[in-house]
C-alpha positions in Angstrom: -28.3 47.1 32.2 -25.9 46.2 29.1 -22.2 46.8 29.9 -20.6 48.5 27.1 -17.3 47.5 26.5 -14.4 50.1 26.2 -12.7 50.4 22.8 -9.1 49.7 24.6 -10.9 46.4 26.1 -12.3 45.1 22.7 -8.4 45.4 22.0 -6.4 43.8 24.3 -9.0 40.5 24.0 -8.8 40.7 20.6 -4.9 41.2 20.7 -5.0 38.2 23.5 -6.8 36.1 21.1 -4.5 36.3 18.1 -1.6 35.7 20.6 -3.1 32.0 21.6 -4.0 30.9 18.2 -0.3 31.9 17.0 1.1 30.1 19.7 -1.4 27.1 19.1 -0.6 27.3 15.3 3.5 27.3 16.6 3.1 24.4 18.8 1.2 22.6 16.5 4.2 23.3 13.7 6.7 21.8 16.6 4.5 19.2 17.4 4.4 18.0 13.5 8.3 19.0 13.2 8.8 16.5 15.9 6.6 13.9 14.8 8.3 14.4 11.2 12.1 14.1 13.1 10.5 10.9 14.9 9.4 8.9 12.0 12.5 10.4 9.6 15.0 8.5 11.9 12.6 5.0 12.3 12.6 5.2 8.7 17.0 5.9 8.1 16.7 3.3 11.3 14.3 0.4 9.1 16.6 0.9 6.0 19.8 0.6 7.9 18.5 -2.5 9.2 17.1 -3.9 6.2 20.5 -3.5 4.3 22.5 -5.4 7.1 19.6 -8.0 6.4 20.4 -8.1 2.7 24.1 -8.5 3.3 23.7 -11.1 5.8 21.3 -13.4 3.3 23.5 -12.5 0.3 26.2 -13.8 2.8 24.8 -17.0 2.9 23.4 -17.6 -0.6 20.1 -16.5 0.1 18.9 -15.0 -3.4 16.9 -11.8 -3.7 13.3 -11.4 -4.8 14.7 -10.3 -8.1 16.8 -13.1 -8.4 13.8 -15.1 -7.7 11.4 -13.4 -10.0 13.5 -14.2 -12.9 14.2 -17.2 -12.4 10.2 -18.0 -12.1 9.8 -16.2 -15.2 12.7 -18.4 -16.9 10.6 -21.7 -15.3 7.8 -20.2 -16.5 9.1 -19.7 -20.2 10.8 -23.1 -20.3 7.7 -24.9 -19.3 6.0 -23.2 -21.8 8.7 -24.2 -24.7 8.5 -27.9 -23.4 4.7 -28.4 -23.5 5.3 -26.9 -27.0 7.6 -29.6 -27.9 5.9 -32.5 -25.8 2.7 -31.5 -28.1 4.2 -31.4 -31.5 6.0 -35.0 -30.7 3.0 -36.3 -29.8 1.6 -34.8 -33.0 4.0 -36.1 -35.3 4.0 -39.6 -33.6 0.5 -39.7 -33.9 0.2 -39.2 -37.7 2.3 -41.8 -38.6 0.2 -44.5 -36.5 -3.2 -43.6 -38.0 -1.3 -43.4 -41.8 0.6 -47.6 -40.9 -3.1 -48.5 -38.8 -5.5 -46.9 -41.9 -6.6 -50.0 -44.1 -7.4 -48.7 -47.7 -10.7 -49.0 -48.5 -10.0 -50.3 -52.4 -10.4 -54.2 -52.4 
C-alpha cells in the first residue's frame, strides 16, 4: 500500500529543508568571513614585518632592488658605450697601420 503524504507534511519537510540549506549557506558565509579575517591580518602581519625589514637593511646600507636595478642598467649602458669606444679605437688604429705597412705597387 502507498502512503500518501498529508499536504501539511509535504510542508513542514519542505519548510525543514529550506531552513538547513540557509543555515548551511550562513555558515558557510561565516566560515569564508573568517577565513577572509584570518588571511587579512597574516597579510597587515607580512607587510608590517617586511617594512621593519626594509628599515633595518636601509639602516645598514643594504640597497633596495630598485637601487639595484638601476644601477645594473647604468653597468649595462656603460659597458655598452665602452665596447663602442674600445671598437672604434681599434678601428682607427688599425687604418693607419695597413695605410704606413701598404707598399705601393708603382716601381
Amino acid at each position: 500500500m502507498i502512503k500518501k503524504l498529508k499536504p501539511e507534511d509535504d510542508e513542514q519537510r519542505m519548510t525543514e529543508a529550506v531552513r538547513m540549506s540557509s543555515q548551511e549557506i550562513w555558515q558557510a558565509g561565516l566560515h569564508a568571513f573568517a577565513k577572509a579575517q584570518e588571511e587579512g591580518g597574516k597579510q597587515f602581519s607580512m607587510q608590517i614585518f617586511e617594512q621593519r625589514v626594509l628599515r633595518a637593511l636601509s639602516a645598514i646600507g643594504v640597497p633596495t632592488a630598485e637601487e639595484v636595478a638601476r644601477l645594473q642598467a647604468r653597468v649595462d649602458e656603460l659597458s655598452a658605450q665602452l665596447a663602442a669606444l674600445t671598437a672604434s679605437q681599434n678601428g682607427t688604429a688599425q687604418a693607419p697601420a695597413r695605410a704606413a705597412g701598404h707598399k705601393p705597387s708603382c716601381p
